[in-house]
C-alpha positions in Angstrom: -40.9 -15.5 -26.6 -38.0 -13.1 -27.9 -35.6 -14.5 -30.3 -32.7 -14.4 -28.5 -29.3 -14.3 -31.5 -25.6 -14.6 -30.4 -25.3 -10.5 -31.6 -27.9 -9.8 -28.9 -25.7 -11.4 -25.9 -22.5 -10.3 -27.5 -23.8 -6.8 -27.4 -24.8 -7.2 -23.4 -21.6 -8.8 -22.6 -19.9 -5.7 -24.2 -22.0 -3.3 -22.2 -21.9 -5.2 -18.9 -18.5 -7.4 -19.4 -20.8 -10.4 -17.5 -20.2 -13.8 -18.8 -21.7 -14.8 -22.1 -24.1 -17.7 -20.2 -25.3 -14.6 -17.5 -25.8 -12.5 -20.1 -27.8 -14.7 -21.9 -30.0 -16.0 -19.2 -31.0 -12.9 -18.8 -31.8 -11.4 -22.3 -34.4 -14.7 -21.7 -36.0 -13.5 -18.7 -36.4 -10.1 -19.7 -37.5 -11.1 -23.6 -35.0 -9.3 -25.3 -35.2 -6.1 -23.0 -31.6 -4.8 -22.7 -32.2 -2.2 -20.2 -34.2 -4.9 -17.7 -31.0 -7.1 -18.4 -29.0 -4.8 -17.5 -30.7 -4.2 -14.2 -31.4 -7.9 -13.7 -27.8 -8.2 -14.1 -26.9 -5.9 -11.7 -29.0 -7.2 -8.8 -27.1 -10.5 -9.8 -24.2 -8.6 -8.8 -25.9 -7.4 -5.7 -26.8 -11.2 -5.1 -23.1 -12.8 -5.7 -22.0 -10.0 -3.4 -24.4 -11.0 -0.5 -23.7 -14.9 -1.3 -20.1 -13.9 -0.7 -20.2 -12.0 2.3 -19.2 -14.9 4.4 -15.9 -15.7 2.3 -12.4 -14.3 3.3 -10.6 -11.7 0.9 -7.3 -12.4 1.3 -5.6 -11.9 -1.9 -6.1 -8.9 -4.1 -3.7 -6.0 -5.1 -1.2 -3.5 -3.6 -1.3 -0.5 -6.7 0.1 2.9 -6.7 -0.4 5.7 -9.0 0.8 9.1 -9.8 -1.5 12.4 -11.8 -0.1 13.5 -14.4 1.4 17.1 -13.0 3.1 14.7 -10.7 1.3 16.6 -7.3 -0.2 14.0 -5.9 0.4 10.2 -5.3 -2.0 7.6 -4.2 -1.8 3.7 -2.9 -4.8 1.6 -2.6 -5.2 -2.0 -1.6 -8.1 -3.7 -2.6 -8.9 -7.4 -1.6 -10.4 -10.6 -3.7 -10.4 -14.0 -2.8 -7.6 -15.6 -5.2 -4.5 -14.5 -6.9 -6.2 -15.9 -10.7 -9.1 -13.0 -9.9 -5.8 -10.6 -8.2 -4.2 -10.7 -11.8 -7.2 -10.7 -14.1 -7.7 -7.1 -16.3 -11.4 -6.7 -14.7 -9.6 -6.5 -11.0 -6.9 -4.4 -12.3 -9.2 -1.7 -14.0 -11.0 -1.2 -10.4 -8.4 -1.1 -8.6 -6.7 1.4 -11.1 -10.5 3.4 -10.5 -10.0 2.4 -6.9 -6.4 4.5 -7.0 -8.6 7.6 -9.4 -11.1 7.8 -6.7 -8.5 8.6 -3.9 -6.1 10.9 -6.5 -9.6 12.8 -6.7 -10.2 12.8 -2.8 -12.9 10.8 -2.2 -13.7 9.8 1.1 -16.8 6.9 0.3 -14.8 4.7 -2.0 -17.5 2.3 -1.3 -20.6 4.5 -2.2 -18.4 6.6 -5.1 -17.7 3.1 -6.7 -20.7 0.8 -5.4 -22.2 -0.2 -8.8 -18.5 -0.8 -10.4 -18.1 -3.1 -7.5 -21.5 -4.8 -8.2 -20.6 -5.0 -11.9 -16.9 -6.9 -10.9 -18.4 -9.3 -8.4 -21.0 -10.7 -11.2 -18.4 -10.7 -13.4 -16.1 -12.6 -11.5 -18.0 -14.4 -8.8 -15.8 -13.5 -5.8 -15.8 -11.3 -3.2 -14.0 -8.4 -3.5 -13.5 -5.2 -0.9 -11.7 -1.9 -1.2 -9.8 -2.0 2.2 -8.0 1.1 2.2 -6.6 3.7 0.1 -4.0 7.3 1.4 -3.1 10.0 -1.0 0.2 12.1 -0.6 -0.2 16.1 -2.0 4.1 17.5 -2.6 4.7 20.2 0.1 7.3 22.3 -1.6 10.1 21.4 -4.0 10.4 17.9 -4.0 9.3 14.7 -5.7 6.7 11.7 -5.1 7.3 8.0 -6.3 6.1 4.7 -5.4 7.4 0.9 -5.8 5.3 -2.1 -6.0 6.8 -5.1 -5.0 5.8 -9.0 -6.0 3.3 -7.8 -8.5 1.0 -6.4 -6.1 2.0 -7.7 -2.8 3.3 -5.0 -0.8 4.0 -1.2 -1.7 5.2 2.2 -0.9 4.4 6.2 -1.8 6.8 8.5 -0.6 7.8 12.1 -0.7 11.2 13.4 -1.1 12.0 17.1 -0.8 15.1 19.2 -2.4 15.6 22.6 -2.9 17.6 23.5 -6.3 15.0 22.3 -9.3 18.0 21.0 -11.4 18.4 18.2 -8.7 15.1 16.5 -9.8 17.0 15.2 -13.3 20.3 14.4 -11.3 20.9 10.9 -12.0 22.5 10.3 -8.1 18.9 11.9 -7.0 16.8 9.9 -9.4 18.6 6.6 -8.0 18.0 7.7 -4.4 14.3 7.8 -4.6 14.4 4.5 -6.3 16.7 3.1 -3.8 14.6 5.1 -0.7 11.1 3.5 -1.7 12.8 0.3 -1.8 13.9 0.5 1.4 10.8 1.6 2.8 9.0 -1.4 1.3 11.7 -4.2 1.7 13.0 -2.8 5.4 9.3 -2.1 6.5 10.1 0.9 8.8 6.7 1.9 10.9 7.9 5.4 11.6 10.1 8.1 9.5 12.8 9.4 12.3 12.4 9.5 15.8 10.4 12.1 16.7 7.2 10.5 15.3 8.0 7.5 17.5 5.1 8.0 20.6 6.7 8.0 23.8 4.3 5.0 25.0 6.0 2.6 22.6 9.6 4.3 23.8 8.6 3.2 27.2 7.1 0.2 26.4 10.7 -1.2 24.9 12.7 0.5 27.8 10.5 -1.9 30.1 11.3 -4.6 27.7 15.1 -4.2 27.9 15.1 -3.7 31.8 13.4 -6.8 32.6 16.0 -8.7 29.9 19.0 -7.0 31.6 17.0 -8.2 35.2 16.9 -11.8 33.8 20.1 -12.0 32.6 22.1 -10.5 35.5 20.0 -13.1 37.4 20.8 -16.3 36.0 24.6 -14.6 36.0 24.3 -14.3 40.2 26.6 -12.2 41.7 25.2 -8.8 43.2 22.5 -7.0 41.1 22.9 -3.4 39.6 21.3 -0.6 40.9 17.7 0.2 39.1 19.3 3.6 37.4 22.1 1.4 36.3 20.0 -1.2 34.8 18.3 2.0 33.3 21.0 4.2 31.8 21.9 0.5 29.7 18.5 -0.3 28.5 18.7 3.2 27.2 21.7 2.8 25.4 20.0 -0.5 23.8 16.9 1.7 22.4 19.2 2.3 19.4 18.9 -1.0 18.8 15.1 -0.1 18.2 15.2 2.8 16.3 17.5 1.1 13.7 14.8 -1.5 13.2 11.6 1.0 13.5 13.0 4.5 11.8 13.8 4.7 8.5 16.4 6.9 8.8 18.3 4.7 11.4 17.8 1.7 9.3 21.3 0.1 7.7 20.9 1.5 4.1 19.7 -1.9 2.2 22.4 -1.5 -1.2 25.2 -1.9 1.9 28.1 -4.0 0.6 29.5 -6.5 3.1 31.1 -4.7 5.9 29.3 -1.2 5.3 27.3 0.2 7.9 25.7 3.7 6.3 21.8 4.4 7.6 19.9 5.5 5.2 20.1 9.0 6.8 23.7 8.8 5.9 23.5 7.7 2.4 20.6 10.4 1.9 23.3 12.9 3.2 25.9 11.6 0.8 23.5 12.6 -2.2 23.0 16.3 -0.9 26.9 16.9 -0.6 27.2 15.9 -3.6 24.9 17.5 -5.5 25.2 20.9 -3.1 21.5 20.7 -2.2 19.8 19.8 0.7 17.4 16.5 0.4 15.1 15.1 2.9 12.6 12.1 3.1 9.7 13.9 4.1 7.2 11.3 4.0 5.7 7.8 3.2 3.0 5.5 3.3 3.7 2.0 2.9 1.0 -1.1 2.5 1.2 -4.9 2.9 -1.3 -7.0 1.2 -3.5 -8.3 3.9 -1.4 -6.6 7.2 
């Protein structure tokens, strides 16, 4: 039988990151081997994983992260089953390989990153899944920037265009990317304007605001209005809609009481000002577990 020292499980700790008593227990089995260890280990992985299966990953991490050149943004979420395993360094450095993987455009974050995955599991004996994961390339002149909310809990990547370069180190322009991806993440807009809204949820809201104006002009009495009536004000209360849905029509969330500037507004404040023109042109935004 090998002679198993503290060095040699210290050593396969450091090459694996497993716990000390895993490590151990298998420098034993495999007599001292480190490279059947390590493989002993990782089917341990592949056996927590399986053994976990059945358990519900809830908590886990919203992350964002920008390349260097500052082309291309990505935002991943990736799921575990507590918030202790959520804030450890081992979840954090997968996840922040989770967010590489997507910067690089890879489309099997599963396969690319199986064996780190295995590796994470054994180490921290929960499940753990990489749910999703979007990358934004800039189109033109512009910017990209993210916000992470509550540590992890909810998070946005978006794209804001411009067209003179000095505007990128304008301090009003700096503050209205900051102030935008807040929005975004705080306001949860599902759409940027209306024009990306599809018509079927359009007509699916109309319908919802006739049959209200129906109901109410019934428990009212007196003599119903005409269908086209009833129409033409359930069209005028789709704004209503829009100012919850588009982010552009949203009530600009730095408001002070008794302001009413939408963010498309404010965002045309900042262009007059600086003599540019600026547009949100896109984002992607992420709830943990939505």
């Amino acid at each position: 039988m090998a002679n198993i020292t503290a060095s040699d499980v210290m050593k396969l700790r450091q090459m694996t990151g497993v716990s000390m008593m895993e490590c151990k227990k298998a420098l034993v089995k495999t007599e001292g081997d480190y490279d059947a260890a390590v493989k002993l280990l990782r089917e341990l992985g592949a056996a927590v994983s399986a053994k976990r299966a059945e358990k519900t990953a809830k908590e886990g991490l919203v992350f964002a992260k920008l390349c260097p050149c500052g082309s291309k943004i990505a935002i991943v979420e990736v799921n575990c089953e507590t918030d202790f395993v959520a804030n450890s360094a081992d979840f954090k450095a997968f996840v922040d390989k989770v967010a590489d993987a997507v910067l690089d455009g890879e489309t099997d974050l599963e396969g690319k990153l199986a064996e780190e995955k295995k590796a994470l599991i054994a180490k921290v004996g929960e499940k753990v899944e990489i749910r999703r994961g979007e990358k934004l390339e800039l189109q033109g002149t512009g910017v990209l920037r993210s916000y992470i909310h509550m540590g992890g809990k909810a998070g946005t990547i978006v794209e804001v265009g411009f067209g003179k370069p000095e505007t990128a180190e304008a301090p009003e322009f700096q503050q209205l990317v900051k102030d935008v991806t807040l929005q975004i993440t705080s306001a949860e807009p599902r759409w940027l304007d209306r024009t990306q809204v599809p018509q079927d949820v359009v007509d699916a809201e109309m319908e919802i605001n006739a049959k209200k104006l129906e109901a109410e002009q019934a428990e009212k009495g007196g003599k119903p209005k005409p269908p086209e009536i009833l129409k033409k004000i359930a069209m005028g209360q789709i704004g209503k809609f829009y100012a919850d849905a588009c982010l552009v029509d949203q009530a600009f969330v730095k408001n002070a009481p008794g302001e009413k500037a939408t963010v498309a507004q404010v965002v045309a404040g900042v262009a007059k000002k600086l003599g540019d023109e600026i547009a949100v042109r896109r984002f992607v935004r992420y709830s943990l577990g939505a």
